[in-house]
C-alpha positions as CSV (number, residue, x, y, z in Angstrom):
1,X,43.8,189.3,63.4
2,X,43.9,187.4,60.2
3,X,45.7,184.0,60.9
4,X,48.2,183.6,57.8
5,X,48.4,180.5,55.5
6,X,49.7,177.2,56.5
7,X,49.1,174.5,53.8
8,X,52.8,174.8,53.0
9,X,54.5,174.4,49.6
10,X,57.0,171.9,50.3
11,X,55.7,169.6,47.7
12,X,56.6,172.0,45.0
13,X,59.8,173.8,46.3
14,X,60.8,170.2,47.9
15,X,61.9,172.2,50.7
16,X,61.0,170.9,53.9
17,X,59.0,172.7,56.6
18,X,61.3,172.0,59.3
19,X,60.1,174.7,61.9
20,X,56.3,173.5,61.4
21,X,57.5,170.4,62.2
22,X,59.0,171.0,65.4
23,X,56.0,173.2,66.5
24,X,53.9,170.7,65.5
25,X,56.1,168.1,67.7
26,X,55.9,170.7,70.4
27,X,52.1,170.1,70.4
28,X,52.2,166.3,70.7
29,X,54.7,166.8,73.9
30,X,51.9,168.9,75.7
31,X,49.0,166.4,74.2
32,X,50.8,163.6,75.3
33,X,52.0,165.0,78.8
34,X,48.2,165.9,79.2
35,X,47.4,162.5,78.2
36,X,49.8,160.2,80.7
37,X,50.6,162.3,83.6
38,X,47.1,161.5,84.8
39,X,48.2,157.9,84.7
40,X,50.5,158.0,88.1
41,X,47.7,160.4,89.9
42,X,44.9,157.7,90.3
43,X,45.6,156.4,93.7
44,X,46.3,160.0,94.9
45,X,42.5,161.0,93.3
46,X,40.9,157.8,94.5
47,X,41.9,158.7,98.1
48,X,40.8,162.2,97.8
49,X,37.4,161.5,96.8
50,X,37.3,157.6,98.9
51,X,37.2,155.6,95.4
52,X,39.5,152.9,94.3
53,X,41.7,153.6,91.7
54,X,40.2,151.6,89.2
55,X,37.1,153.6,90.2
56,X,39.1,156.5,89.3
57,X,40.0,155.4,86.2
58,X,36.8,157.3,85.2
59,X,39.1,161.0,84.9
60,X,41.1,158.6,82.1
61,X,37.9,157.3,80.7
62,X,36.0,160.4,80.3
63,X,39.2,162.3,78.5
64,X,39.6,159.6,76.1
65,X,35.7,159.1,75.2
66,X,35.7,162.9,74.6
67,X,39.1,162.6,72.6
68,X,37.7,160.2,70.2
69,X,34.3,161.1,69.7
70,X,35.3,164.3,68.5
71,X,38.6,163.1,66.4
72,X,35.9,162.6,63.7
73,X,34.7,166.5,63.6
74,X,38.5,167.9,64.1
75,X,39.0,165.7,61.1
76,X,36.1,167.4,58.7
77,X,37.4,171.0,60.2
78,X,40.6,170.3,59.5
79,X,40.1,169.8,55.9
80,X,37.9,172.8,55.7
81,X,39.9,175.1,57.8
82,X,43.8,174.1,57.6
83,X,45.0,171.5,59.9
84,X,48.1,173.8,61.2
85,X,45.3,176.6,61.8
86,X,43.4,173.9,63.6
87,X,46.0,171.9,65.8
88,X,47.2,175.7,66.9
89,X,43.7,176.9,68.2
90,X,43.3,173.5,69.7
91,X,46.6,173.5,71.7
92,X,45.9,177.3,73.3
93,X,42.2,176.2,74.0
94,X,43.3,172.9,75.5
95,X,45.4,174.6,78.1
96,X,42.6,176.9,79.0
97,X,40.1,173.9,79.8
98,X,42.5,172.1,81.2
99,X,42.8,174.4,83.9
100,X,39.4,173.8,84.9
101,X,41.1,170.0,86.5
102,X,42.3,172.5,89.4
103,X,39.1,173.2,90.8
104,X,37.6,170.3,90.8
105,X,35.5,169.7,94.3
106,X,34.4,165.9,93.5
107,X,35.2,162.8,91.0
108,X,32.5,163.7,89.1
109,X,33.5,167.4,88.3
110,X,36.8,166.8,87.6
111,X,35.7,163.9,85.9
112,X,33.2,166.4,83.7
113,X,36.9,169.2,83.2
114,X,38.9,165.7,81.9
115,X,35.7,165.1,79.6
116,X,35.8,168.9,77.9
117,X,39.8,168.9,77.8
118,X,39.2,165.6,75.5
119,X,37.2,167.1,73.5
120,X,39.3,170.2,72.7
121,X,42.7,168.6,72.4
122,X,41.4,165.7,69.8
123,X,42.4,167.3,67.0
124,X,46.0,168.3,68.3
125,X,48.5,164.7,67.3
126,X,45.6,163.5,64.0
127,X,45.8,166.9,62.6
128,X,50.0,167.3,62.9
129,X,49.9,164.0,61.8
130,X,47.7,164.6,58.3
131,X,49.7,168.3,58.1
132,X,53.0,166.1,57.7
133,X,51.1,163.3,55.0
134,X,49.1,166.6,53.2
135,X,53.2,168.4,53.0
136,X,56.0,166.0,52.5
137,X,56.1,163.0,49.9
138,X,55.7,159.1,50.8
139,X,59.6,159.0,50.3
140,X,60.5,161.2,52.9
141,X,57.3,160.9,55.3
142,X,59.3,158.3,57.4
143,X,62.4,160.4,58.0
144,X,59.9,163.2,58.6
145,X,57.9,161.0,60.9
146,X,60.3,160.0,63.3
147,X,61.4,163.8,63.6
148,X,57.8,164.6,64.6
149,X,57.4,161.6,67.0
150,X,60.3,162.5,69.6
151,X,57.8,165.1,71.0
152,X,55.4,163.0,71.7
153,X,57.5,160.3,73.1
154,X,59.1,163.1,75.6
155,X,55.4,164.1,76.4
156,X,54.8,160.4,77.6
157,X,58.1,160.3,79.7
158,X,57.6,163.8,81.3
159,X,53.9,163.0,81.9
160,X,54.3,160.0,83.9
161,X,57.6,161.5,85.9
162,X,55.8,165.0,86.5
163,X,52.8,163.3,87.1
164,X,53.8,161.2,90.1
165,X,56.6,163.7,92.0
166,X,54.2,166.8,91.9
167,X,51.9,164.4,93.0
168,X,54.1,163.8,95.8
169,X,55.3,166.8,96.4
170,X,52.6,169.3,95.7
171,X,49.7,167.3,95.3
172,X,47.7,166.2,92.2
173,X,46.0,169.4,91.4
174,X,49.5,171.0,90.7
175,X,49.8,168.4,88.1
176,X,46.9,169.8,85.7
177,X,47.9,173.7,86.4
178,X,51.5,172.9,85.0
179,X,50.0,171.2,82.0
180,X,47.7,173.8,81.6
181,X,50.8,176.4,81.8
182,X,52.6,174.6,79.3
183,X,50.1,173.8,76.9
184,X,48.9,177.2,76.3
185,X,52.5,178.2,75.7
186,X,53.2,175.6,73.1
187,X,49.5,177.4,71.8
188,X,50.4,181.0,71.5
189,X,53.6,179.9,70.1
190,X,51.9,178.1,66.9
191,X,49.6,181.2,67.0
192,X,52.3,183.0,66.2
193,X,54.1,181.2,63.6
194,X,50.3,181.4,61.9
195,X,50.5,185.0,62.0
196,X,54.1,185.2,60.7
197,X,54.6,185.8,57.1
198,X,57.6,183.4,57.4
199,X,54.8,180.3,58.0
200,X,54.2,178.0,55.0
201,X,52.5,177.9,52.1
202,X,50.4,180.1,49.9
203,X,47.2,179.0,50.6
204,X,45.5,176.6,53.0
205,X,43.6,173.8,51.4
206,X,39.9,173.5,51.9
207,X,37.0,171.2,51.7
208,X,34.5,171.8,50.1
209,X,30.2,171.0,50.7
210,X,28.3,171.4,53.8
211,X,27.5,168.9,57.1
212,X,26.2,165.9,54.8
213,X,28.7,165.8,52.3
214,X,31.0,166.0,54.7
215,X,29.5,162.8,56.4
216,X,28.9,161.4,53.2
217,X,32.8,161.3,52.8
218,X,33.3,159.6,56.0
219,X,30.9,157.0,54.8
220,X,32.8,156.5,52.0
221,X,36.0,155.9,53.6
222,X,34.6,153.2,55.8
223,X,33.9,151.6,52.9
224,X,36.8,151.1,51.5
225,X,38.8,147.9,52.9
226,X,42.3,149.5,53.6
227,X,40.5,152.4,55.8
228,X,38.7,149.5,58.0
229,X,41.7,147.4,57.7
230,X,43.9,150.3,59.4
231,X,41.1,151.7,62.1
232,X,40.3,147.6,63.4
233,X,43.8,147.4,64.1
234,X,44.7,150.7,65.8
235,X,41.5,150.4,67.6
236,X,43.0,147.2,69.2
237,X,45.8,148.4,69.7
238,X,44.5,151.1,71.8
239,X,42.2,148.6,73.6
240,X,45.4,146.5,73.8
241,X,47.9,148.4,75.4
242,X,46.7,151.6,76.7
243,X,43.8,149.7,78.4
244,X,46.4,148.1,80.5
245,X,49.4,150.6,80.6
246,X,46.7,153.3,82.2
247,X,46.9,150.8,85.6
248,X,50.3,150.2,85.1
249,X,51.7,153.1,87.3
250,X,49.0,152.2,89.8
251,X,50.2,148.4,89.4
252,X,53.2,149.7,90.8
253,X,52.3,151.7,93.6
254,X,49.4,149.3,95.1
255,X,51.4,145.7,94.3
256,X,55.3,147.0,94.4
257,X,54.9,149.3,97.0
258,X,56.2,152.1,95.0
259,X,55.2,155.9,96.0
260,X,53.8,157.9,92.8
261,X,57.2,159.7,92.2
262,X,59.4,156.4,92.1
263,X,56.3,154.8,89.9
264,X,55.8,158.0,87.7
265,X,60.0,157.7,87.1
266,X,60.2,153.9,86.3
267,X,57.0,154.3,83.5
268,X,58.9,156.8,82.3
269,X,61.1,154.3,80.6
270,X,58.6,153.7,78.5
271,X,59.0,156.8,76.6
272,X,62.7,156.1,76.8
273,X,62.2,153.2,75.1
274,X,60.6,154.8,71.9
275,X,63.4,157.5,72.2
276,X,65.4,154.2,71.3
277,X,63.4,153.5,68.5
278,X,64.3,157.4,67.2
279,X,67.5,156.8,67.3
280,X,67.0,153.0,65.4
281,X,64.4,154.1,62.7
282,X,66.6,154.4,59.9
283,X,68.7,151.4,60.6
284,X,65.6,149.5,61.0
285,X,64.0,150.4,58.1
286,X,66.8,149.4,55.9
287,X,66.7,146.0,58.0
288,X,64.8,144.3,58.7
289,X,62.7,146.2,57.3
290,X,58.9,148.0,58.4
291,X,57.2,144.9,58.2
292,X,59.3,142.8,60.0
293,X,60.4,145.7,62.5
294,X,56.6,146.2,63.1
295,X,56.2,142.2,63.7
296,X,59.1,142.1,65.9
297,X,57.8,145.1,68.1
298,X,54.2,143.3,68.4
299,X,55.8,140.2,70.0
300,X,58.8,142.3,71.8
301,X,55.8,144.7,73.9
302,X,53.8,141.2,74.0
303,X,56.8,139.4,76.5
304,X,57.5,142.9,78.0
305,X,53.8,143.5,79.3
306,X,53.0,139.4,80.0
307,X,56.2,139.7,82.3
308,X,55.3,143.0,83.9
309,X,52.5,141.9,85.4
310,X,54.2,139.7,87.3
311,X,57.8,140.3,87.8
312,X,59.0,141.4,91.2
313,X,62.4,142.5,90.8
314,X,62.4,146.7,90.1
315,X,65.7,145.7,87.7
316,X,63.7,144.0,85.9
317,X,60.8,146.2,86.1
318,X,62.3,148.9,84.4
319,X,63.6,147.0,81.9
320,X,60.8,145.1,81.0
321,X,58.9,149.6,81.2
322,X,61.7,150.4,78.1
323,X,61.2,147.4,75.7
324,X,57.4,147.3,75.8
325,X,58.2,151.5,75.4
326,X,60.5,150.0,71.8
327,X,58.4,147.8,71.0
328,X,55.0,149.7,70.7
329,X,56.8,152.6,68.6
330,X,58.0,150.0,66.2
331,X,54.2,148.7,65.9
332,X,52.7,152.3,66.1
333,X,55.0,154.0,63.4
334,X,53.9,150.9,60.8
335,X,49.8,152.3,61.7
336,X,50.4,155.7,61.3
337,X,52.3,155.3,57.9
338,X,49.5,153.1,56.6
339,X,47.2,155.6,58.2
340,X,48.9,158.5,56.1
341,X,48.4,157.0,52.8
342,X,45.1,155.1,53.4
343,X,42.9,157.9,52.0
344,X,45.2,160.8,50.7
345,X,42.1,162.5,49.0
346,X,40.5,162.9,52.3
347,X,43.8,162.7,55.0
348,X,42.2,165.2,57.7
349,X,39.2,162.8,58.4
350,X,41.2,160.0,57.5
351,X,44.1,160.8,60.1
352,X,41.0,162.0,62.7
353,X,38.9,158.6,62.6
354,X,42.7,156.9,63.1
355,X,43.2,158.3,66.1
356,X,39.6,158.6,66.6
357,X,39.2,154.4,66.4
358,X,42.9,154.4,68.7
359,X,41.6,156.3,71.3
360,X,38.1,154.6,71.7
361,X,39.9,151.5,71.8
362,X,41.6,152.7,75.0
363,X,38.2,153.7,76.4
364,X,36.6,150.6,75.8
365,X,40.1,148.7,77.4
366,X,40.3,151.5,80.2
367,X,36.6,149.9,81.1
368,X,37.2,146.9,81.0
369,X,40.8,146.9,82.2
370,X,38.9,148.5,85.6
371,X,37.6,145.7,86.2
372,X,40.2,142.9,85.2
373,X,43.0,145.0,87.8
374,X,40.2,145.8,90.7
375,X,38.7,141.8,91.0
376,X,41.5,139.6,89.0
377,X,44.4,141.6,89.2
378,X,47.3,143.1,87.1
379,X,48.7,139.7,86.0
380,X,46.0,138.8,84.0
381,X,45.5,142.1,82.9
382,X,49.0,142.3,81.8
383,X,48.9,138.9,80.2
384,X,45.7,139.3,78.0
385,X,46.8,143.0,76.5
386,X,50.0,141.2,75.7
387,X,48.5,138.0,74.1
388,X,45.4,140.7,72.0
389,X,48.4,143.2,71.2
390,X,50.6,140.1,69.3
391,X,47.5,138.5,67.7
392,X,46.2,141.7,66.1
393,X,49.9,142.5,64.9
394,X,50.0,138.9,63.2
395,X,46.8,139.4,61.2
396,X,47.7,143.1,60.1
397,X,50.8,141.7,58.7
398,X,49.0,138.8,56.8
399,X,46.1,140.8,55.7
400,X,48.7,143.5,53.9
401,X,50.7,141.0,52.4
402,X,47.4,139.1,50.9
């Protein structure tokens, strides 16, 4: 089977690759679902195998240390490849690992399965992501952007809901068989647009030089300042918020009293919230304006996840779950434009070590955020991610406009 070419040709017919785009969005939902409906299942795990759930917190830890460590070689195969080719292979593969969660017989073998699904979905969201900055121009990108985002917004709110009711009602291993279902769905279904003579483009760019030039050229993007500029602030980000939003479900079972279905429905309003900021993009980008949108969204999730930690009230609760949603997507959509045109001459690894530096920030907040929830609790766990999140966002800002 010859897999048909996929570096499409909208920069010369100006047409855009609508249909791409939406499979491509497609992946990110069953990335993203694989991502956060593990979230809501740590207390279930940690009772299974007698751990807390920080303790547990090792199935997060070990996907995300796979996912980044390898964003960097989904990055150089992407450019040598195709990046559709790449994200397509990497979806069908990822539901076939991920399958492996269902047998697990200890913490430390499904710990192992979460560690190889990592590694095969990395280059799933960073190569959609460079696809869309390789195929449509800076002026449209945005518009493009926030048609691609939606799926992965819907991935977070279906991961946390299906998360916690299987959980409840079937048990956590159901939870990684229906990812695994619909992940190799979404695969065979970019397969096939590959194979269709309808998919777009000519010909598929490729890199060219073996393994050290091809590590010679990530050298030479860490060297230039607006490459470390963007990865220092994504990875602190990541460290920021995802270190504390991976406890955040199991803040509300363990401290509100919440079972794993009601908890896995209220985070869901995080998603919710960045289905909001779909819906506000355009306004927002006429005004305020990205800067200032991206400002105000740093100090909007800041309150939102200082409050969470300690607010009783469910009202309030969810509330507080949808702005912190609205306020990261107005921060993350600024990175990931930057990210697109911070090395256009090299986007695959560029777009890879982005999400590469975003997810090992989680890891190293993941580890650390273990320890914060299990001996200091979610308040101050809460309340530091907030305080990091709006410092970071203050200094991006100043450093782009110096």
């Amino acid at each position: 089977m010859t897999l048909a070419n996929t570096e499409p040709a909208s920069r010369e017919t100006g047409a855009l690759p609508w249909r791409s785009v939406a499979l491509l969005s497609m992946a990110a939902f069953a990335s993203a679902l694989s991502i956060r409906a593990v979230d809501p299942l740590l207390p279930a795990i940690g009772r299974e195998f007698g751990v807390s759930a920080g303790a547990a917190a090792q199935v997060v830890t070990g996907f995300t240390v796979a996912y980044g460590v390898m964003q960097l070689v989904g990055g150089l195969l992407g450019d040598r490849i195709g990046k559709y080719r790449l994200a397509s292979l990497a979806t069908l593969l990822s539901g076939a690992v991920t399958a492996l969660s269902v047998l697990a017989w200890s913490l430390d073998s499904l710990m192992l399965a979460r560690l190889l699904a990592g590694a095969v979905a990395a280059a799933i969201m960073p190569m959609g992501l460079a696809w869309i900055g390789d195929s449509i121009p800076d002026d449209q990108r945005q518009v493009v952007l926030a048609r691609y985002v939606p799926g992965q917004i819907l991935g977070v709110i279906f991961g946390q809901t299906v998360g916690g009711v299987l959980s409840e009602v079937m048990g956590w291993r159901a939870v990684f068989a229906t990812m695994a279902l619909i992940q190799i769905a979404v695969g065979a279904l970019m397969i096939r647009e590959l194979t269709s003579s309808r998919a777009p483009g000519a010909r598929e760019r490729r890199g060219q030089g073996g393994l050290g030039q091809s590590l010679s050229r990530i050298g030479g993007l860490l060297r230039r300042p607006a490459v470390r500029r963007v990865l220092l602030a994504v990875f602190i980000e990541g460290f920021a918020v995802f270190g504390a939003l991976a406890f955040a479900a199991s803040h509300l079972q363990l401290n509100l009293q919440l079972g794993a279905g009601s908890a896995g429905l209220l985070m869901a309003g995080y998603g919710l919230g960045g289905l909001v900021y779909t819906l506000l993009s355009g306004r927002l980008m006429r005004w305020p304006g990205a800067v200032a949108t991206a400002m105000a969204g740093a100090m909007l999730q800041a309150a939102a996840l200082a409050w969470f930690g300690m607010a009783q009230n469910l009202v309030v609760v969810a509330a507080l779950i949808c702005a912190a949603g609205l306020g990261f997507y107005m921060v993350h959509n600024r990175l990931q434009f930057s990210a697109t045109r911070m090395a256009p001459d090299s986007r695959g690894a560029a777009l890879a070590m982005f999400a590469s530096a975003m997810f090992l920030g989680q890891t190293a907040g993941i580890t650390l955020g273990a320890r914060i929830f299990d001996h200091l609790g979610a308040g101050a766990l809460f309340l530091s991610a907030g305080l990091i999140l709006a410092a970071m966002m203050a200094w991006f800002t100043l450093s782009d406009q110096g």
